[in-house]
C-alpha positions, 0 to 999 in steps of 0.5 A, spaced: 545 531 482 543 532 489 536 530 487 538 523 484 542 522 490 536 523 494 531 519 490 536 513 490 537 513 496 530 514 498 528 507 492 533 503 496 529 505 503 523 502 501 526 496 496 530 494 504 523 496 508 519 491 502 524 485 503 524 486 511 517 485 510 516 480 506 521 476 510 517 478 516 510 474 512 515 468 510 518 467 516 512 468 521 509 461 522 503 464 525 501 467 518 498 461 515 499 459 507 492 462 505 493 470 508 500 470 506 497 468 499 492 473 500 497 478 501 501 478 495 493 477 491 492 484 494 499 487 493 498 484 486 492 487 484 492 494 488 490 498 482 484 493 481 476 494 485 478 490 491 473 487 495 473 483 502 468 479 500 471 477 493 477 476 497 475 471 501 471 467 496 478 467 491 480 464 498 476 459 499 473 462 505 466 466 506 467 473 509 466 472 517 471 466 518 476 470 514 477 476 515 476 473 523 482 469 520 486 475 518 486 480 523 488 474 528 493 473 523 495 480 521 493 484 526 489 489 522 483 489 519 483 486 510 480 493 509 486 498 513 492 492 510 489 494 503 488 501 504 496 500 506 498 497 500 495 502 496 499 507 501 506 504 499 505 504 492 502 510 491 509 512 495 513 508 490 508 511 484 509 519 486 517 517 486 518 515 480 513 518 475 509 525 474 503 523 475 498 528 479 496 527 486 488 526 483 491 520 477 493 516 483 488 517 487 484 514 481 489 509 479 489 506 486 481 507 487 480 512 492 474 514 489 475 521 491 483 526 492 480 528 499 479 521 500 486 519 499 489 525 502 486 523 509 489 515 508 495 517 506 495 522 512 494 518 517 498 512 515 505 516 512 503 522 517 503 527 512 500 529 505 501 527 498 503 533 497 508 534 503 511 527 501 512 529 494 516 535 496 519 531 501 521 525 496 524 531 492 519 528 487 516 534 483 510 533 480 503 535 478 500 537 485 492 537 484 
C-alpha cells in the first residue's frame, strides 16, 4: 500500500507541475500564438523524429528567424525544450509501466541509453535508474 500511496502522490505532483506550467504559456503574453502552438506540437509528438528545421517549416517559418523567435520567447534553445519534454514523458512512462531504461530511450528517440542517461541526468539530477527506485517504480534497469 505504501507503493501505491507514493506512486499517487507522486502522479499528482507532476499532473499539478504540468497545469502550472500550461498556465504559465497560456497566461504569459510575451509567448506568441505560433511558440505556443509550437510547444503543445513538440509535447504531442515526442516519440516522433523531431527536427528544428521540420519545426519551423510546419510553423511557417525558416530555421533562423524561429528559432531566434523561440529562444527570445522561451529562454532556451528549440532543441533543450524538446530534449525536456521528452525528460518529463520519460518521467511519466518510468512511473506507470515496466518498460526498460533502454525501450524509453528508444521510444523517445535518444539514439543510444548512455545518451538518454546524461540528459535525464542533467535535467532531472539523477539517473533513470535513481529516479525509478526513488519513484518506487520497479522495472527493467537495463
Amino acid at each position: 500500500m505504501d507503493t501505491f500511496t507514493k506512486l499517487k502522490n507522486t502522479q499528482m505532483q507532476m499532473l499539478d507541475e504540468y497545469v502550472n506550467k500550461v498556465h504559465e504559456a497560456k497566461d504569459n503574453p510575451m509567448i506568441s500564438k505560433t511558440v505556443k502552438e509550437c510547444c503543445d506540437y513538440i509535447r504531442a509528438n515526442v516519440t516522433k523524429p523531431l527536427d528544428v528545421d521540420g519545426i519551423a517549416a510546419q510553423m511557417g517559418y525558416s530555421t533562423y528567424y524561429f528559432t531566434r523567435k523561440f529562444y527570445k520567447e522561451m529562454g532556451l534553445k528549440v532543441s533543450d525544450y524538446i530534449k525536456q519534454a521528452r525528460i518529463e514523458y520519460a518521467k511519466v512512462i518510468m512511473m506507470t509501466s515496466k518498460m526498460s531504461i533502454q525501450e524509453i530511450s528508444d521510444l523517445l528517440q535518444f539514439g543510444t541509453r548512455n545518451y538518454f542517461s546524461k540528459v535525464f541526468h542533467e535535467v532531472v539530477g539523477m539517473t533513470p535508474a535513481a529516479y525509478r527506485e526513488k519513484t518506487g517504480q520497479e522495472g527493467e534497469q537495463e
